[in-house]
C-alpha positions, 0 to 999 in steps of 0.5 A: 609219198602217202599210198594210194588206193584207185580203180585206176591206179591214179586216183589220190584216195588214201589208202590204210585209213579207208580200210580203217573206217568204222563198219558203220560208215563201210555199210552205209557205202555199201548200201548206197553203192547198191542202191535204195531198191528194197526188192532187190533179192538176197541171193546168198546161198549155201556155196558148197551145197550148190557146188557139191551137192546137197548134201555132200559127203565130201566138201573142201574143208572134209577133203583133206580129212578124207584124203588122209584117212584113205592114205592112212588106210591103204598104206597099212594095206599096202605093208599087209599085202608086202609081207604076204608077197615077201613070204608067200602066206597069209602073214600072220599078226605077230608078224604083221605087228613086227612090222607095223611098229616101225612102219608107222613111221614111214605112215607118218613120214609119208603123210607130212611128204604128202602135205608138203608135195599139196597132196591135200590140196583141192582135187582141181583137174591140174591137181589130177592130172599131176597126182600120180607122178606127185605120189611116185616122187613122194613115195621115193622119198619117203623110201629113201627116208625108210631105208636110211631109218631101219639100216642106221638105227635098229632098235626095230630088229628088221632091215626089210630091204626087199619089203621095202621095195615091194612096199614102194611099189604096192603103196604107190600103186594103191594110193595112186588107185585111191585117189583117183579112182576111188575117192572121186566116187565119194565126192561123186553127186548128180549134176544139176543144169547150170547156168554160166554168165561173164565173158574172157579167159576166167569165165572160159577156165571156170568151165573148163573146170567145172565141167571136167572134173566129176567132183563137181555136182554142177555141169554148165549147159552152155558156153559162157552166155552174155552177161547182159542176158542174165536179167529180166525176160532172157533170163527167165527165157534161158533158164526154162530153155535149158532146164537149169537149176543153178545160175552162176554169175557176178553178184556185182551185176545184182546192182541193176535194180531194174532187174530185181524182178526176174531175180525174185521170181527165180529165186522164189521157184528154187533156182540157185543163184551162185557169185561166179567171182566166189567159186573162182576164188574157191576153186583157184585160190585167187582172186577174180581181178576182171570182176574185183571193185570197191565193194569187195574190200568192204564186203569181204572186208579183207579180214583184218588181223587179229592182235593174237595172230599179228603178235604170234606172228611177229614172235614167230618170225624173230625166233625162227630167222634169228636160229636160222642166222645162226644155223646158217652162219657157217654157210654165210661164210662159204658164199662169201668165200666163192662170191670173192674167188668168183668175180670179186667185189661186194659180197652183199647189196642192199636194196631199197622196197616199198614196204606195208604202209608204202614205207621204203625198206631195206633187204639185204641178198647176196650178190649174184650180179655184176652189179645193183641196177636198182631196176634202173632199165638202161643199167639192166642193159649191161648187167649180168648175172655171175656164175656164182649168182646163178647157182644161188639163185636157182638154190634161193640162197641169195635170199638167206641174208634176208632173214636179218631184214625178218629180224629188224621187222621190214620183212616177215617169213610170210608175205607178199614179195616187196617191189623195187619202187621205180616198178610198184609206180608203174604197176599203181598206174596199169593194174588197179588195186595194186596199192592193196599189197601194202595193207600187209607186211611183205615177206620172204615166201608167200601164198603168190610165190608158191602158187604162180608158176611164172612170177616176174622177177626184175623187170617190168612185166605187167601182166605177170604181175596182174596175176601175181596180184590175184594171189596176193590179194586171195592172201589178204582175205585168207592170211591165217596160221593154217595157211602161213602153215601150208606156205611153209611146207611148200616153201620147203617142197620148192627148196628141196627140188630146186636144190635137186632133192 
């Protein structure tokens, strides 16, 4: 079965060798996709000097640069302000640098807790409104960490058991302040008047967004407008009713060239002109599916690996699976033993996945259930899963034999999950460009599984999965070392929670 790529999930377009098309033949599509009108405007823009201000000190890429120097900065205030609690005066240097060398650690400690609780992620309004619960449990832990380093190892000399509580409590209470309060006024810039064309539930959460959270030197004027009225004379009429300087919209609505005019003239007086499908991405790390076509693959080019990161990656997947498999062979062993006194039978399965390419695979788990249904619905009906199936998978350690799939080359560390096949055919037929998944390996954590609260898991569940797509393809256009990085470390936030860490 040769893979397929259709707007429909029906058509028989082969889907690899169409991304693997010269770029000349990709422009030449994509000019006549958009049409032969010369007059049609060029609305590409300076995004984070729309959206942020111009200029502005604070933008995604500084943000976290920003962020951790301030987290820098109030953790040594904090441990300044410990001692002159803990003894009553001033501290003085000799004393403040006694502790300060050895704090360091905890700084540094608390910055990589920081980074693997998404701490420096973008300061969205979910973000915020977890933010002081996130620094307390971090904090904790980093405390914890502390304690378990000055008691046990004292090369420092000092045991600051009460220091180490008063510093839990000023450190959370000032990073807490930092980023809340503080850092909101660095990014903080005058709205201009903005314009909001498109319709559904993403148009309506864009709003939301963007129009409560200060972070943003935009503000949307108006419910979302019709996108119909985003062209000729009632755009002109809008703009100049509601004073706006900014019209945020689909680019791909650019493809009326009937209505280039009005786009010249707004363009031409200084209105700013934003891709909505863009700032969704950017502001919710997913794709837009409601406005993704054909000319996304082409425009963004869904950025091909390089042989560098195709090749580092492949290296880095066969050494780290293969110390995990030995690391984790006495543990191998253990739930081997509990499968068996448990409910008996096989102690592993091995199933079937479509894999990059559309090519069946073979990944192999722990048992956790009666038996393989193979997501076979009427056999779903009588299985079960085991005690002992439930423990490893609330724990994810019927995952751990899959890093012998990462070793043979079926799967990768970071990827999309692969799907039993019996469902990828049916998520082919009801979502479009779902086929788009299997430009890349599949693997065992990834950017939807870290991102999407609800995935679905061994049943047909479509819309699920149509917003577990959007994350999959936001990794296709992104997939970097940075990112395969960030999913790491919340891979390893969301292991050490479920193991009640």
């Amino acid at each position: 079965m040769k893979p397929r790529f259709s707007r429909h999930g029906k058509g028989k377009r082969p889907l690899l060798p169409a991304f693997a098309r010269s770029t000349t033949s990709a422009l030449v599509v994509l000019s006549r996709s958009l049409g032969s009108n010369k007059n049609m405007p060029s609305l590409r823009v300076d995004f984070s000097g729309v959206v942020f201000g111009h200029p502005m000190p604070i933008t995604f890429r500084r943000e976290a640069l920003v962020l951790l120097m301030g987290d820098l900065f109030f953790l040594i205030v904090a441990l300044w302000a410990t001692l002159l609690i803990r003894y009553s005066a001033l501290p003085s240097w000799d004393v403040f640098y006694t502790h300060l060398v050895p704090f360091s650690f905890l700084f540094s400690l608390s910055v990589l807790v920081f980074l693997i609780a998404g701490l420096y992620e973008k300061h969205t309004l979910l973000f915020k409104s977890q933010l002081s619960q996130t620094i307390l449990y971090a904090q904790i832990a980093n405390i914890m960490v502390g304690a378990f380093f000055f008691f046990l190892i004292p090369y420092f000399g000092i045991q600051p058991k009460t220091n180490l509580f008063i510093y839990l409590v000023l450190s959370t209470a000032f990073v807490s302040a930092w980023r809340i309060y503080l850092f909101p006024l660095l990014s903080r810039a005058a709205s201009a008047r903005a314009l909001l064309f498109g319709s559904g539930a993403e148009c309506a959460e864009l709003s939301h967004e963007i129009n409560g959270n200060s972070r943003y030197s935009i503000n949307f004027v108006t419910p979302c407008l019709p996108l119909e009225r985003a062209a000729g004379d009632q755009l002109l009429s809008a703009v100049k009713t509601h004073k706006a300087s900014v019209v945020v919209m689909p680019f791909s609505h650019l493809n009326n060239s009937s209505a280039s005019s009005a786009w010249d003239d707004l363009a031409v007086s200084g209105i700013r002109f934003v891709d909505s499908a863009r700032l969704y991405e950017e502001l919710f790390d997913r794709v837009l599916l409601s406005l993704l076509d054909h000319r996304w693959f082409l425009e963004e080019s869904v950025r091909a690996e390089t042989a560098l990161y195709r090749f580092a990656k492949r290296i880095t997947d066969i050494i780290v699976a293969s110390v995990a498999l030995v690391v984790l062979s006495p543990l191998f062993l253990l739930v081997a033993i509990a499968i068996k006194l448990g409910e008996g039978g096989k102690v592993f399965i091995s199933q079937k996945r479509v894999g990059k390419g559309n090519k069946d695979i073979e990944i192999l788990k722990f048992r956790t259930m009666l038996f393989d249904d193979g997501g076979d619905p009427e056999k779903q009906k009588v299985n079960r899963v085991t005690a002992v199936g439930a423990f490893l998978r609330k724990t994810q350690l019927d995952e751990i034999p899959q890093f012998w799939s990462v070793v043979r080359g079926d799967l990768s560390l970071i990827g999309p999950r692969p799907e039993i096949r019996s469902l990828a055919e049916q998520y082919e037929t009801a979502i479009p460009f779902y086929s788009a998944r299997l430009l890349m390996q599949p693997g065992i954590s990834g950017w939807a599984q870290i991102k999407h609260k609800s995935p679905p898991k061994f049943s047909l569940d479509v819309e699920k999965t149509r917003e577990k797509l959007s994350y999959d393809l936001y990794y296709l256009k992104h997939r970097s070392f940075a990112i395969d990085l960030s999913i790491v470390l919340r891979t390893v936030k969301i292991l050490l929670s479920r193991a009640g860490l």
